[in-house]
C-alpha positions as CSV (number, residue, x, y, z in Angstrom):
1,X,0.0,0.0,0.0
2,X,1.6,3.3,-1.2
3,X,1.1,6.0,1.6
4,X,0.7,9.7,0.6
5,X,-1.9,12.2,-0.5
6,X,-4.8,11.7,-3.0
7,X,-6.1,14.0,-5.7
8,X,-8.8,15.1,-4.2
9,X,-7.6,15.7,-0.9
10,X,-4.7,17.9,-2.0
11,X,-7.3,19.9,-4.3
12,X,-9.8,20.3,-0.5
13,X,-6.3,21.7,1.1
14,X,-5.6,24.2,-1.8
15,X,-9.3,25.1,-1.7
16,X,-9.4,26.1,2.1
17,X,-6.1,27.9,1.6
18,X,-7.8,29.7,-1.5
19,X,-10.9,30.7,0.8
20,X,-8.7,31.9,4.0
21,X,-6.5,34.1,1.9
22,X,-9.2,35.4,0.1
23,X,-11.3,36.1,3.5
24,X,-7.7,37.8,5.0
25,X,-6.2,39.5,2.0
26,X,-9.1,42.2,1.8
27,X,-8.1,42.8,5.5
28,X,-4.4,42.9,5.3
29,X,-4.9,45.5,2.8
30,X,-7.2,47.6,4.8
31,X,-4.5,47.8,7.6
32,X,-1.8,48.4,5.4
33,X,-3.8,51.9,4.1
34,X,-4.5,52.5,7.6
35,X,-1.3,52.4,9.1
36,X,0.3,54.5,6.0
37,X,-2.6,57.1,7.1
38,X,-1.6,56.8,10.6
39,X,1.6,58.1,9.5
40,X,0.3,60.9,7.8
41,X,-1.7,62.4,10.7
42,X,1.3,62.1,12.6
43,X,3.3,64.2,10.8
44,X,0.5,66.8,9.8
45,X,0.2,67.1,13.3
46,X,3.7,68.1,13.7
47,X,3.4,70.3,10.5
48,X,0.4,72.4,11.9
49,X,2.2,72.6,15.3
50,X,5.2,73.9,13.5
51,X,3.3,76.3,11.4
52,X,1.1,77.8,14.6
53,X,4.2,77.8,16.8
54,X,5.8,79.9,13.6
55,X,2.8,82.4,13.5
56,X,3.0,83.0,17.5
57,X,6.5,84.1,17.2
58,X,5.4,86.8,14.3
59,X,2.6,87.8,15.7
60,X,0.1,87.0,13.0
61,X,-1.8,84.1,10.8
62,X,-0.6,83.7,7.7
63,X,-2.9,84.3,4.7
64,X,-0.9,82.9,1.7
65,X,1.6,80.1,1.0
66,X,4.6,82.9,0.3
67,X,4.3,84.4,3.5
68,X,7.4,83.5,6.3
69,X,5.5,80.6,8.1
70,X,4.4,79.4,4.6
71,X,7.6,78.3,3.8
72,X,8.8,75.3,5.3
73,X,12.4,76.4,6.0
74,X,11.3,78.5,8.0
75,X,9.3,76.1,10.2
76,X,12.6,74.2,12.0
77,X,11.1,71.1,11.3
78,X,12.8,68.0,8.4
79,X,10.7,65.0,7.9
80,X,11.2,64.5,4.1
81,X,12.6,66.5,1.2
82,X,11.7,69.9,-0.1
83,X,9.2,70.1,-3.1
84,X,8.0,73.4,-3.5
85,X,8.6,76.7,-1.1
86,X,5.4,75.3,1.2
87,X,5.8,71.4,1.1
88,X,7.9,68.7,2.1
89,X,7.6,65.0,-0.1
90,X,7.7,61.5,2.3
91,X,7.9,58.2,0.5
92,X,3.7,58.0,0.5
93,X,2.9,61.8,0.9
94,X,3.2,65.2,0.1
95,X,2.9,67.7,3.1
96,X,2.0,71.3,2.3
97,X,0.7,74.3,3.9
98,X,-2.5,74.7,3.3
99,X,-3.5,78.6,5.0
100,X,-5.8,80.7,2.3
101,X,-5.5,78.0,-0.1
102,X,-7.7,75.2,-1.3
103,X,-9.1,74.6,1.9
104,X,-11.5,76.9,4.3
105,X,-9.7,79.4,6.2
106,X,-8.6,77.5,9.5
107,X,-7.1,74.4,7.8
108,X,-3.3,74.4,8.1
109,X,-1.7,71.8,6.5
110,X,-3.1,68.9,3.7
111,X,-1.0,65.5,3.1
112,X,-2.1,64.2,-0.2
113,X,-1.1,60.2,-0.8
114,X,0.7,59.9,-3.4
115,X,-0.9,56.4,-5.1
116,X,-4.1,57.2,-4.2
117,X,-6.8,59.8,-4.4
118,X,-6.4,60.4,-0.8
119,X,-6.3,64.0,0.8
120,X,-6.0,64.9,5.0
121,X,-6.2,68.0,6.4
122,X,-5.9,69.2,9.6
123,X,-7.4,72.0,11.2
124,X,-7.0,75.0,13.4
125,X,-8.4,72.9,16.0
126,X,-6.3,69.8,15.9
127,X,-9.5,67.8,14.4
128,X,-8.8,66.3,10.8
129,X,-10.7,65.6,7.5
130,X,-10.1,63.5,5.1
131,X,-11.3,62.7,1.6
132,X,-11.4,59.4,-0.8
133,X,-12.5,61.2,-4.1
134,X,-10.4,64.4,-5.0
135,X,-9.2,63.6,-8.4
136,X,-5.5,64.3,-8.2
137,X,-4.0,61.2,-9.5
138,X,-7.6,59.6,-11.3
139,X,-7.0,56.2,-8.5
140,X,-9.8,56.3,-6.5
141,X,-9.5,54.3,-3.2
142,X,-11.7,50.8,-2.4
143,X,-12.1,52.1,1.0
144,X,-13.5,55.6,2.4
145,X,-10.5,57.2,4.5
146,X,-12.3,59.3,6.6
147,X,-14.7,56.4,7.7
148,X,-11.5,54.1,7.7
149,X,-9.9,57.1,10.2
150,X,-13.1,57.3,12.4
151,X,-13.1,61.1,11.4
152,X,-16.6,62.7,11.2
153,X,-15.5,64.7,8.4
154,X,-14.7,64.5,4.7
155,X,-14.4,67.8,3.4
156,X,-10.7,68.0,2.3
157,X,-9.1,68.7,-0.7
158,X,-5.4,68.6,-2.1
159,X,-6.1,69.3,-5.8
């Protein structure tokens, strides 16, 4: 008697593996986008603190992107490279300040993912947005980001 597998009982073993990964894949992926957005909110929230700790020490809110606290050399802070006068680039994100620009009046900063249509801004408050659906880079996210955040709201733009 020959001892080993049959047929039909490697092709059950394949088709359990087949079902599991597809059950955990959807899943994996979810945590991967939410851990890259993790990271983004992390360094926003050192952006805006940067940029309010910048207009306490001259007295005054900035009002455009070319102003002194618009321009993140003048913020003391490095967490990526320099892309324009207000924005710094990560691997995933771009970081830029966002006062009088595409955003109402008391947001400070954006971080727009680079691979998706995804766009989070922070506020004058600390609170963020974020948005699944702003048509930079025509990829629009399977998930919703502000839902995926636990953020109440969605109103954010980085195009």
């Amino acid at each position: 008697m020959k001892k080993g597998f049959t047929l039909i009982e490697l092709l059950v073993v394949v088709l359990i593996i087949g079902i599991l990964s597809s059950v955990a894949l959807p899943q994996y992926t979810k945590a991967v986008a939410k851990a890259r957005l993790a990271e983004a909110l992390t360094n926003l929230k050192t952006f805006s603190e940067a940029v309010k700790l910048c207009e306490l020490e001259n007295e005054k809110t900035i009002t455009i992107a070319g102003s002194t606290c618009g321009q993140v050399e003048n913020l003391g802070i490095s967490f990526g490279n320099k892309s324009a006068d207000n924005c710094f680039e990560t691997e995933n994100f771009s970081y830029c300040v966002d006062r009088g620009g595409l955003n109402s009046d008391d947001t400070i900063a954006v971080a727009g993912y680079k691979k998706e249509d995804v766009c989070i801004c922070i506020h004058d408050d600390g609170s963020f947005a974020a948005s699944g659906d702003s048509g930079c880079r025509d990829k629009t996210p399977s998930y919703d980001p502000a839902k995926l955040l636990n953020l109440t709201s969605s109103d954010c733009s980085c195009c």
